[in-house]
C-alpha positions as CSV (number, residue, x, y, z in Angstrom):
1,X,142.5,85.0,82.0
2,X,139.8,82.7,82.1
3,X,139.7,82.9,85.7
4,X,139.6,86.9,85.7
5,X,136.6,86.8,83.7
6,X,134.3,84.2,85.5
7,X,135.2,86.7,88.7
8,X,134.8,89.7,87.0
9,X,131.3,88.2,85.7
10,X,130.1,87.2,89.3
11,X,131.0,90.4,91.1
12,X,128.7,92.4,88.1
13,X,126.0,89.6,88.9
14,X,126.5,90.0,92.5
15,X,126.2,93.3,92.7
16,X,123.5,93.2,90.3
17,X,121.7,91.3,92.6
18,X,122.7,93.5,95.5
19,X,121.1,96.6,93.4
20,X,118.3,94.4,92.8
21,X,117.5,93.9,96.2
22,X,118.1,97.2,97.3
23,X,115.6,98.1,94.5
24,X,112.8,96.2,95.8
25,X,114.0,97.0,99.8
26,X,113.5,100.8,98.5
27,X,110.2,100.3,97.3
28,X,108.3,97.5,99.0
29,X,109.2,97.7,102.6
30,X,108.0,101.5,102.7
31,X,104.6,99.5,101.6
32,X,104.4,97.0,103.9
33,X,104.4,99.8,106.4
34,X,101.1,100.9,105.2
35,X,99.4,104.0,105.5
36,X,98.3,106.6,108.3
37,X,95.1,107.4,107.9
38,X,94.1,110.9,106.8
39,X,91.1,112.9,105.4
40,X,87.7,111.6,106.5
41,X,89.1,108.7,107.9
42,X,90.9,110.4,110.4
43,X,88.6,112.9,111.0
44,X,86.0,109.9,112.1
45,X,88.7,107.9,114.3
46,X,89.1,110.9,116.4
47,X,85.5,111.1,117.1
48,X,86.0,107.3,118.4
49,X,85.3,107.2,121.9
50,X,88.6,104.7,121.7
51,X,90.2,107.8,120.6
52,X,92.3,109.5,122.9
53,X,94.7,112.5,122.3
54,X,96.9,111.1,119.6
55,X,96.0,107.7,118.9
56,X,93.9,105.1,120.7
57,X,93.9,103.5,123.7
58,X,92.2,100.4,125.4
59,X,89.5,101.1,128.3
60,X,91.2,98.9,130.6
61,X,94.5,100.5,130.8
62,X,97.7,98.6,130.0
63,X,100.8,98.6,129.0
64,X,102.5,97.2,126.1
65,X,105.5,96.2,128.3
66,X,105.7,95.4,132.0
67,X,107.5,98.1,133.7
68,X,110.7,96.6,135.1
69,X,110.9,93.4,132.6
70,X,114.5,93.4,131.1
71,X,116.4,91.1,133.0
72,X,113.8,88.5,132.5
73,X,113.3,89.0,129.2
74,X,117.6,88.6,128.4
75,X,117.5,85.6,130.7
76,X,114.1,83.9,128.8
77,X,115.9,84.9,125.5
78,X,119.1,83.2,126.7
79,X,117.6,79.9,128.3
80,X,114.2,79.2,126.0
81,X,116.6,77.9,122.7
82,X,115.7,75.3,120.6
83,X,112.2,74.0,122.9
84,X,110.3,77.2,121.1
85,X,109.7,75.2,117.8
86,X,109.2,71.7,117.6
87,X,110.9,68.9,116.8
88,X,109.7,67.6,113.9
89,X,107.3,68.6,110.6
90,X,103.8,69.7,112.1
91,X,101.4,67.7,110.6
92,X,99.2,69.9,107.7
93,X,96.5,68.9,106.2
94,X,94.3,69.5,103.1
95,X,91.4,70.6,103.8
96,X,88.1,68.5,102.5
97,X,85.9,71.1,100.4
98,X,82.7,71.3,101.1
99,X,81.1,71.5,104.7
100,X,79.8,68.9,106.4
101,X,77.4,71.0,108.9
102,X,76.0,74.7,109.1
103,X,78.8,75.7,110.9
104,X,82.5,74.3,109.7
105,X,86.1,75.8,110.9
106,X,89.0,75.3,108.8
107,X,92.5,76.5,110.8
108,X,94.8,77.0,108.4
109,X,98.0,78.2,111.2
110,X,98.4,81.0,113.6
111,X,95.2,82.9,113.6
112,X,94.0,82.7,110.2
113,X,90.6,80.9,110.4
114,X,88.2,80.2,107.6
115,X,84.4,80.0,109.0
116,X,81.6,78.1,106.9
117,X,78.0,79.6,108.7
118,X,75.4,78.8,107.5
119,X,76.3,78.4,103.7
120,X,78.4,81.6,103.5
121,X,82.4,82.1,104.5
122,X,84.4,84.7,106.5
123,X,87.9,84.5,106.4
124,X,89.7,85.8,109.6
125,X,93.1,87.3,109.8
126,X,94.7,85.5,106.7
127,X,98.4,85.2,106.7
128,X,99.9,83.3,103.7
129,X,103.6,84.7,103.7
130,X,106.5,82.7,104.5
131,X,107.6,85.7,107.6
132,X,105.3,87.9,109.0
133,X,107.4,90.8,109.2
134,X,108.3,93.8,106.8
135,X,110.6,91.8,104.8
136,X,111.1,88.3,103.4
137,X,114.6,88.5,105.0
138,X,114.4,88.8,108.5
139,X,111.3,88.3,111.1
140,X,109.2,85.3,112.6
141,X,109.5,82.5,109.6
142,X,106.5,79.8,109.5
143,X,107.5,76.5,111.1
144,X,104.7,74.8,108.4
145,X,103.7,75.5,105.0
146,X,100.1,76.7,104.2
147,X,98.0,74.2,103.7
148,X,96.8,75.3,100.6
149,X,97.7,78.4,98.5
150,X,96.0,81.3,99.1
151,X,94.6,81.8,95.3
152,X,92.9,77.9,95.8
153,X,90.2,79.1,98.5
154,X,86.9,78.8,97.4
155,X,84.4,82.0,97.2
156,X,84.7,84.4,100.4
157,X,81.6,86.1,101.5
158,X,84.0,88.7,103.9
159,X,87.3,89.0,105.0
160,X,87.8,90.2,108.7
161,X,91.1,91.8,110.1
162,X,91.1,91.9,113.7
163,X,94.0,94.7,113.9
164,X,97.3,95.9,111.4
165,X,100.2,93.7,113.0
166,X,102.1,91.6,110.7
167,X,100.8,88.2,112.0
168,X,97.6,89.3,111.6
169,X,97.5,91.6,108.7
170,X,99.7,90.6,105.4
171,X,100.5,93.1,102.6
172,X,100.9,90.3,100.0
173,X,98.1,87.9,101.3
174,X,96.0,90.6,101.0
175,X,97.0,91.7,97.8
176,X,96.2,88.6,96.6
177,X,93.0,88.2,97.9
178,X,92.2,91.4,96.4
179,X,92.6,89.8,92.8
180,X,91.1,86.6,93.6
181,X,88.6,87.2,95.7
182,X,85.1,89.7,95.6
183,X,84.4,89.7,99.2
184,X,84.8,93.1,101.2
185,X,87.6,93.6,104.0
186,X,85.7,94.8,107.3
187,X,88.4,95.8,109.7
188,X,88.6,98.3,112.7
189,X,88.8,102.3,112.6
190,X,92.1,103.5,110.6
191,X,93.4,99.5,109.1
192,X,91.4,100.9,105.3
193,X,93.8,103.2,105.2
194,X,96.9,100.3,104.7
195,X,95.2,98.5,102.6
196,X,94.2,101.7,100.2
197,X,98.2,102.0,99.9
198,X,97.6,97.9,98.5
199,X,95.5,99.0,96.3
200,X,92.0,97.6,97.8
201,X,89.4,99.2,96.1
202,X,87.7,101.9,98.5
203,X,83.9,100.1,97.7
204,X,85.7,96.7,99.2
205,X,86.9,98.3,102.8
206,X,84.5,98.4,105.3
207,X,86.0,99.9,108.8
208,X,84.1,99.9,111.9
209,X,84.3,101.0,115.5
210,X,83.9,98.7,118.9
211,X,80.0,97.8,118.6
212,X,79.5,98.6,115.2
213,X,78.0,95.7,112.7
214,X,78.2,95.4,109.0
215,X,75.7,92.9,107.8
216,X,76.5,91.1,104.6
217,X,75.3,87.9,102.7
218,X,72.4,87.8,105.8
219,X,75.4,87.3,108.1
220,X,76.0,90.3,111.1
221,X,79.7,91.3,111.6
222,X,80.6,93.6,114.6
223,X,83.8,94.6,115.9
224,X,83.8,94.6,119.6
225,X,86.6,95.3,122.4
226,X,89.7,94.1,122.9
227,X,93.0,94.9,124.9
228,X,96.2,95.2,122.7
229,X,98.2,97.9,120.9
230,X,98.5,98.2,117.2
231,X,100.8,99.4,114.6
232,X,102.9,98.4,112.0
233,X,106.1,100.7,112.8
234,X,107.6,103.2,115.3
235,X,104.4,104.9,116.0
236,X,102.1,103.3,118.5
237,X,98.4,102.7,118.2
238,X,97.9,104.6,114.9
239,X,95.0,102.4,114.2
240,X,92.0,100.6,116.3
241,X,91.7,96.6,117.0
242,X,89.5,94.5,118.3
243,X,87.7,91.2,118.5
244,X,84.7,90.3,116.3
245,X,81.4,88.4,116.6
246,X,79.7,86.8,113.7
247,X,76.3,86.1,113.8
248,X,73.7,84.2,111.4
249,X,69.9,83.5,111.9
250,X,70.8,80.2,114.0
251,X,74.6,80.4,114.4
252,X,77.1,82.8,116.2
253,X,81.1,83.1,116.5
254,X,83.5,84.6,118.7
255,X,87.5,85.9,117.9
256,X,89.4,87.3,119.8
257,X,91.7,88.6,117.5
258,X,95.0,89.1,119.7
259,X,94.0,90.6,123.7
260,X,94.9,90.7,127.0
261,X,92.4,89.5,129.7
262,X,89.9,92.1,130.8
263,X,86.5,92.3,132.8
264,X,84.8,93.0,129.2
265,X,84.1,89.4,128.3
266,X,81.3,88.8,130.5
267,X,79.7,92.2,129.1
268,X,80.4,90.4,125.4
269,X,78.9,87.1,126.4
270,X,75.9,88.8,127.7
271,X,75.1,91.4,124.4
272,X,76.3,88.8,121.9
273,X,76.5,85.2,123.2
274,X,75.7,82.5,123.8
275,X,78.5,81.5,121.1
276,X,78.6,78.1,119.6
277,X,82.1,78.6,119.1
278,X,85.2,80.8,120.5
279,X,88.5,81.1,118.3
280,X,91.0,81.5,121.7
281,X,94.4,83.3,121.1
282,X,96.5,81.0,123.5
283,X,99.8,82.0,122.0
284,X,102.9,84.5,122.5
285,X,102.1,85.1,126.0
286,X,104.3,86.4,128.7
287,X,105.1,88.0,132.4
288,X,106.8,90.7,130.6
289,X,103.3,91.4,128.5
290,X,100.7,90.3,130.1
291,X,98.1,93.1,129.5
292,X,98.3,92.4,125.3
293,X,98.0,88.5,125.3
294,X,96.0,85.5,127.6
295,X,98.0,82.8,129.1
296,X,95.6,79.8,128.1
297,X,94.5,79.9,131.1
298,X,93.3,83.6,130.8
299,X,91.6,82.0,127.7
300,X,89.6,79.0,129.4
301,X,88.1,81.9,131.9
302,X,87.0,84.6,128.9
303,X,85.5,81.5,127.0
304,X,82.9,81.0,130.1
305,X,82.9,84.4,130.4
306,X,81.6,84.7,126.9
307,X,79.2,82.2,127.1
308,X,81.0,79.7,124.8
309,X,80.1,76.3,123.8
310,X,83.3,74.9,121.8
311,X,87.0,76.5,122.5
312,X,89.0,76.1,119.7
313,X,92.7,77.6,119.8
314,X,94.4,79.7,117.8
315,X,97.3,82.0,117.4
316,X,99.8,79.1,118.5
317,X,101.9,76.6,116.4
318,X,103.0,78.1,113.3
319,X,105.6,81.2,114.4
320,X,107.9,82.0,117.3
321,X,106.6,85.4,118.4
322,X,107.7,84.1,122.1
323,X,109.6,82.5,124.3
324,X,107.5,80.0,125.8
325,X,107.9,76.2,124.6
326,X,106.4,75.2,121.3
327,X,103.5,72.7,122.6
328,X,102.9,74.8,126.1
329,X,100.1,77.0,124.9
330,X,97.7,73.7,123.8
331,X,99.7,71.5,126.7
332,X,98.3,74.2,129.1
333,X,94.6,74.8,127.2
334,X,93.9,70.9,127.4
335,X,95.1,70.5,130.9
336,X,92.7,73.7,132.2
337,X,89.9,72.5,130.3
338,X,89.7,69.0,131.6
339,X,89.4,70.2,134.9
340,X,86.7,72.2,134.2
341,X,84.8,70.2,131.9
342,X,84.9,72.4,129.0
343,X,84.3,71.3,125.3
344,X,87.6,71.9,123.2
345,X,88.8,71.2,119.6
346,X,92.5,71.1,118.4
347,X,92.5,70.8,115.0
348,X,95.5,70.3,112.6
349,X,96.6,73.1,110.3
350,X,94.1,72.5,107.4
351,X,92.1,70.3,108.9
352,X,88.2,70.8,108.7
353,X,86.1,70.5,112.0
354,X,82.0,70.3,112.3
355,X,81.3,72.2,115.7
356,X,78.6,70.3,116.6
357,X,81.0,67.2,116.2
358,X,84.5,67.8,116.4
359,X,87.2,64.9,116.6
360,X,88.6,64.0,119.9
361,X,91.3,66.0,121.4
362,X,94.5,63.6,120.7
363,X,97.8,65.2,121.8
364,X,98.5,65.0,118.2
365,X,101.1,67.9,118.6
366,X,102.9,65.9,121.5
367,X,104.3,63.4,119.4
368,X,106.1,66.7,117.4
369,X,106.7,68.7,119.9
């Protein structure tokens, strides 16, 4: 008797549970798909010269794809096993808080970068959730913890998304940057209309097109070109993306949000650089897409190409979102700049650099890799 009871009370608590989490399924993943843009807003994307037909499109054409790529990708899936995340805990740091120079980079993992210029703060691409994916249940899960919560950073003049994919643009970070922070969201043509469905407030969402700048705090923000696709589900390129160039009286900063190589960097060295700094995707790169992400190589070159002083990396180390090795992004960055002679930073997740003195490069991920 006994017995029938504990099992008839955990099938009603599993299947309360089940009901629970077909509750929240029904109602949050629709969210984290965001929005399509409509109204005004879609009105001005389609006078976008990046507009064309139905959605938009890079000016050097790509695809998202290589034509021709399945075998390789089911033997890389196969063969890559366990070397894509490292072998033991990735070092994280806490990050000291106040700036030691006019120009201070905190990395906090995968692209989310927080930039000190000049006494004011921009926050790039933040990404606090344990999966970047629609659901907590399935998708890329970090391989470190944040180094600091999200609701602990200290006062944001802007936060900058460089385009709506989930490793770049997070429904709950951004939610709770919404309630903790003041700072506007500048993000390309169409993103506002995701993170009106999160309940942004519209006076907080600033959307630009390639070459447009926002100036706030005395700091100029401008979106600029970039070759990659966006969206966040079955339809393609809903939404614009780009890279982005911050610029104070003294100071300037390159991203390059997530691209492809293309012939525009020397053209965004020579209207915005010289850059004191480049944030470098290096990560998730592959024969089977090579038109939407650099090898690091591919990086090195649209650093000079942009005029760059310092190179430091991002978009590696903190989720699987390929099927290279773990360490083989920086392995390769490191080897490529040494032969040319190029300035290069890899910082720890969390751990605060001055550009105009960064800590020697130390292999520190070799010895976890």
């Amino acid at each position: 008797m006994a017995g029938n009871r504990v099992l008839r009370a955990g099938v009603v608590l599993a299947g309360a549970a089940a009901l629970a989490a077909a509750g929240w399924a029904l109602r949050e993943v629709p969210a984290q798909l965001g929005a399509r843009p409509t109204g005004a807003r879609a009105a001005r994307m389609r006078r976008s010269p990046q507009f064309k037909g139905a959605a938009f499109g890079n000016s050097s054409p790509g695809a998202v794809a290589a034509p021709g790529q399945g075998g390789r990708l089911l033997r890389d899936m196969l063969t890559s096993g366990r070397r894509r995340k490292p072998a033991g805990p990735i070092p994280v740091l806490v990050p000291s808080a106040s700036a030691g120079s006019d120009l201070d980079l905190v990395w906090y993992g995968h692209a989310t970068t927080l930039v000190e210029i000049e006494g004011r703060r921009v926050l790039f691409d933040p990404v606090w959730s344990d999966r970047c994916s629609p659901t907590p249940l399935i998708g890329p899960r970090r391989l470190h913890p944040p180094p600091v919560p999200a609701e602990a950073l200290p006062p944001l003049d802007a936060i900058v998304i460089s385009h709506d994919h989930y490793d770049h643009l997070d429904m709950a970070t951004i939610r709770t940057l919404t309630r903790t922070q003041v700072a506007p969201f500048l993000v390309p043509l169409g993103v506002g209309a995701h993170l009106d469905r999160w309940g942004v407030p519209s006076d907080r969402v600033i959307e630009l097109d390639w070459d447009e700048t926002f100036t706030i705090a005395g700091l100029r923000v401008t979106v600029t070109e970039a070759r990659h696709f966006s969206g966040r589900s079955l339809s393609r390129n809903p939404t614009l993306w780009g890279s982005w160039v911050l610029a104070g009286e003294r100071r300037r900063v390159f991203y390059t949000g997530d691209s492809g190589y293309f012939d525009g960097y020397a053209r965004l060295g020579e209207r915005y650089g010289p850059f004191d700094v480049t944030l470098m995707q290096i990560g998730a790169y592959s024969p089977s897409w090579p038109d939407i992400h650099m090898t690091p190589e591919e990086a090195v070159e649209a650093h000079v190409a942009l005029r760059g002083d310092l190179l430091v990396p991002v978009h590696w180390a903190t989720f699987v979102l390929a099927f290279h090795a773990w360490a083989e992004p920086v392995d390769r960055l490191w080897s490529e700049a040494k032969a040319r002679d190029l300035r290069i930073a890899v910082p720890r997740p969390g751990e605060r650099i001055s550009v105009d003195g960064p800590p020697a490069v130390d292999g520190w991920w070799q010895a976890v890799g």
